[in-house]
Every structure is written in C-alpha cells, then in structure tokens.
C-alpha positions in Angstrom: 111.9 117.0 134.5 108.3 117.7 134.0 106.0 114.1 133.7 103.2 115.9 133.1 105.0 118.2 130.3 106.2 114.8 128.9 103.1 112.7 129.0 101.4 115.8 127.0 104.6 115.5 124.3 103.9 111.6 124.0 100.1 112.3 123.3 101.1 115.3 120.9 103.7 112.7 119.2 101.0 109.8 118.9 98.3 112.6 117.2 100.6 113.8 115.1 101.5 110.2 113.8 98.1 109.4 113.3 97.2 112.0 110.7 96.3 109.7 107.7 97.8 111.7 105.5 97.1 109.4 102.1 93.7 109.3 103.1 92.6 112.6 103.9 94.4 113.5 100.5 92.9 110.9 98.5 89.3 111.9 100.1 89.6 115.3 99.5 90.9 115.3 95.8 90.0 112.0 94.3 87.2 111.2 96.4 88.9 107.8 97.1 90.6 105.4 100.2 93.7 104.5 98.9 93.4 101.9 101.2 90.7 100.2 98.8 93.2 100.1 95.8 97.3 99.0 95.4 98.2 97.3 98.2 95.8 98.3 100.5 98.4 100.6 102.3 98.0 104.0 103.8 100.8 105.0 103.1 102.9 107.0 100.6 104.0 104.7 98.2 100.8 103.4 97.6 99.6 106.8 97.1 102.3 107.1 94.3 100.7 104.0 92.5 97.6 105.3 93.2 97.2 108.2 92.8 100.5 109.4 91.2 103.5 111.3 91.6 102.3 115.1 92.9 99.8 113.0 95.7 102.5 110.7 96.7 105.0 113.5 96.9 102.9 115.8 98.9 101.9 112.6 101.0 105.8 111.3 101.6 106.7 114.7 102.8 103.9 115.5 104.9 104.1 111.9 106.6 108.4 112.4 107.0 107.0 116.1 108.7 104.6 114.5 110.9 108.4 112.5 112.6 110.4 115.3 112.3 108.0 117.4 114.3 107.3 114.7 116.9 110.8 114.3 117.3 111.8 118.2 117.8 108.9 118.3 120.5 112.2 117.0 122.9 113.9 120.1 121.9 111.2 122.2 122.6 111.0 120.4 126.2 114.6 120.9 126.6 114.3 124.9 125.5 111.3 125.5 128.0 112.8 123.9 130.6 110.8 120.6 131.5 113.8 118.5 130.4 117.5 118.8 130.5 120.0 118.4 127.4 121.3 115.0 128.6 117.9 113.8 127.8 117.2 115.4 124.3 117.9 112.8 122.4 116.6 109.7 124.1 113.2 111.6 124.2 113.8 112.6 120.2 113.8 109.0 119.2 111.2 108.0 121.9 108.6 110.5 120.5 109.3 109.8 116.9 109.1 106.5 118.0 105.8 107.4 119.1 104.8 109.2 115.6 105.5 106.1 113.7 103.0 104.0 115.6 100.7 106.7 115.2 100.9 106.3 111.5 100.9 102.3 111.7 97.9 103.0 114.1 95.9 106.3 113.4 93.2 107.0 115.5 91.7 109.0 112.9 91.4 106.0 110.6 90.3 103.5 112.2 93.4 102.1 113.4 94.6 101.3 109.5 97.4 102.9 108.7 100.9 103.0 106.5 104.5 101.5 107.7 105.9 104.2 109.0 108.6 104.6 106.9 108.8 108.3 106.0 107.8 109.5 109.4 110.8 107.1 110.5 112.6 109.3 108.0 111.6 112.7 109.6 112.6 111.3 113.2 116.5 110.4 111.3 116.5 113.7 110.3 115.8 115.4 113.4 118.8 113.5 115.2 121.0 113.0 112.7 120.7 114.9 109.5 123.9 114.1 108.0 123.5 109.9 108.4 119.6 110.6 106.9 121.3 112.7 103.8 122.9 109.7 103.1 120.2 107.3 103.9 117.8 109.0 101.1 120.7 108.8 98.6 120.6 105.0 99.2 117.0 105.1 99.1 117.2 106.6 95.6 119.7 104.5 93.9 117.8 101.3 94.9 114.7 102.4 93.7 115.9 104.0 90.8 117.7 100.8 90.1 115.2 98.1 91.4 112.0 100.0 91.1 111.6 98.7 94.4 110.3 101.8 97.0 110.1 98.6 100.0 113.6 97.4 99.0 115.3 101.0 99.2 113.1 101.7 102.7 114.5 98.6 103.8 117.9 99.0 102.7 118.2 102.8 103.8 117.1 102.0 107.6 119.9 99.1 107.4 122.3 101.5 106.5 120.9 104.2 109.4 123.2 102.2 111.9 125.7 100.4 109.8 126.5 104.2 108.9 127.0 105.3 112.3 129.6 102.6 113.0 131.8 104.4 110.5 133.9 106.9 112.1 133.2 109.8 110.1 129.5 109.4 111.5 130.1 108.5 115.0 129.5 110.6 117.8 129.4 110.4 121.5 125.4 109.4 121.3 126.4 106.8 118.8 126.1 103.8 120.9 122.2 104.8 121.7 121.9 105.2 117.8 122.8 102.7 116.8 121.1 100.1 119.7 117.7 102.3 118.4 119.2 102.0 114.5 118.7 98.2 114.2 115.9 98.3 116.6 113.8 100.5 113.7 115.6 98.3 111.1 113.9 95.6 112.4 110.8 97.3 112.4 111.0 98.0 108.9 111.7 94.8 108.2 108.4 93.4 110.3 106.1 95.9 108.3 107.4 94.7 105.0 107.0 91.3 105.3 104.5 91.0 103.1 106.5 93.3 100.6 109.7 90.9 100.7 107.6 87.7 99.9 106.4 89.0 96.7 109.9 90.4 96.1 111.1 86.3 96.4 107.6 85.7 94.2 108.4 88.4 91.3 105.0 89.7 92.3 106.0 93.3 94.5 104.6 96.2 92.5 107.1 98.4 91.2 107.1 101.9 91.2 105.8 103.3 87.5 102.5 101.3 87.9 99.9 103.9 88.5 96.3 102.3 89.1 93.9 105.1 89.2 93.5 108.4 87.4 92.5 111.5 88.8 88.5 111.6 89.0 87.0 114.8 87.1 
C-alpha cells in the first residue's frame, strides 16, 4: 500500500467535500449566500427553498457527486496499484467519509457548510447502489408525504443499515456496513438536531416554501 498515494486521496476527498456548492451557485446566479436566508444552511435543501427547484436540483446532485467521486478515488487506488481489493471498501467509506466533513466544513467557505446529506448519498451509491436505490425511494415517499426533506434524510440513512440486515441485501462486507450504517445514521441525526426540534415545535420549514425569487 502506498501512504503517500493515500494521504493525497484523503486530501483530494476533503477538497472535493468542501466545494460549497449552494453558494458558489447562489453567487454566481442570484448574487446571493443562501446561507443569509432559510435556515441559514449551505446546503441543498435550503437552496430549494431559496432559490427553488432547478438551483436546488443542480445543487443536490452536484453535492451527492462530490461523495460519489471521493468514494471511487479507492477504486482508482486499487486499479493503479497503491492499494489491494481487500481494502476497497474500507477506504470507499473512509474517503466519502472524508467528503462529507468537507461539505460540513468547506475550506472554501469559511468553514460554514451543509449536513452532508447528499454527499452521504453519493458515498451509498458508490458501495452499495442497490441499498441507495432503495434508500432515495424512502427518501421520496416521506417527503412527498411529510413535506419534510430532514425527516426523509433522516429516515433513508436509518434504513441504509436496517436494509442490509435483510438478506436479500447482505453481503460478505455487510457487517462493516452496517457498523459504518448506523455510525452515519447517527451523524444525520447530530446535524439535524435543530431540524427535529422544530419538527416537535410545528415550526420545520416544509418543502414548497420558496423565500427568494430569482434577481433580474
């Protein structure tokens, strides 16, 4: 194994988490910090609020991307050479891992980043697409039904490793999974906390409120 080839994937993982995504977008086509309006959140769903559906879109996928790539970063170790297969996946979830704080802490803004939930998203998909296809259909029936984006991202990454307890899911690398599936549940639940008060309160924000039109 390569520590020098690693230690440049980690650094590669944490850069790539830190693109603030929202905000660069919000700067460069509404001339606003989305961080100064909604919740206050640099993150995708506040950039649906915000600044509506086509910038939160582009935002949520971009941001699931930015995981995705960070986690396939161990496959490109593993094709090169620097790593072998036994240690793919440990170093898939380790640099999207390493993504997601990037986006809760981007160096390119100042530290203030989103919750990490859709670059979360992009590392599921790049270990186990199947459990993440069902994850996002979870995702969208609770928000559909709630209107409540925090609820489904909360409820999707509890069902990440209740999933791959099922046997139709599980796999040989299952018991890593799932150890690392409650760990980011956990996580979620930590950077929502704030989100599950006002649930309680009848005060969280629901998705069709849109707070700022697009600036001619």
């Amino acid at each position: 194994m390569s520590v020098l080839a690693v230690a440049v994937a980690f650094v590669l993982a944490y850069l790539l988490g830190s693109i603030p995504t929202s905000v660069w977008y919000g700067q460069a086509f509404f001339g606003v910090d989305v961080r100064q309006f909604g919740s206050g959140n640099a993150g995708a769903t506040n950039t649906f609020r915000v600044l509506g559906k086509r910038a939160g879109t582009v935002v949520m996928l971009v941001d699931v991307l930015k995981g995705y790539t960070a986690a396939l970063l161990a496959t490109l170790l593993w094709q090169i050479g620097w790593i072998t297969e036994d240690h793919i996946l440990i170093f898939k979830l380790l640099f999207g891992l390493t993504a997601v704080v990037g986006h809760l802490y981007p160096v390119f803004a100042q530290f203030r980043g989103g919750k990490g939930v859709a670059s979360l998203l992009g590392m599921v998909l790049a270990t186990h697409p199947e459990v993440a296809a069902v994850c996002i259909g979870i995702f969208l029936l609770v928000v559909l039904s709630s209107q409540y984006v925090s609820l489904g991202s909360m409820l999707a990454a509890l069902a990440f490793p209740v999933l791959l307890l099922m046997r139709a899911f599980g796999q040989k690398e299952s018991p890593l999974l799932i150890v690392f599936g409650f760990v980011v549940f956990l996580l979620v639940v930590l950077t929502h906390k704030k989100n599950i008060s006002r649930i309680l309160n009848g005060q969280e924000s629901r998705t069709v409120l849109i707070r700022l039109r697009k600036r001619k």
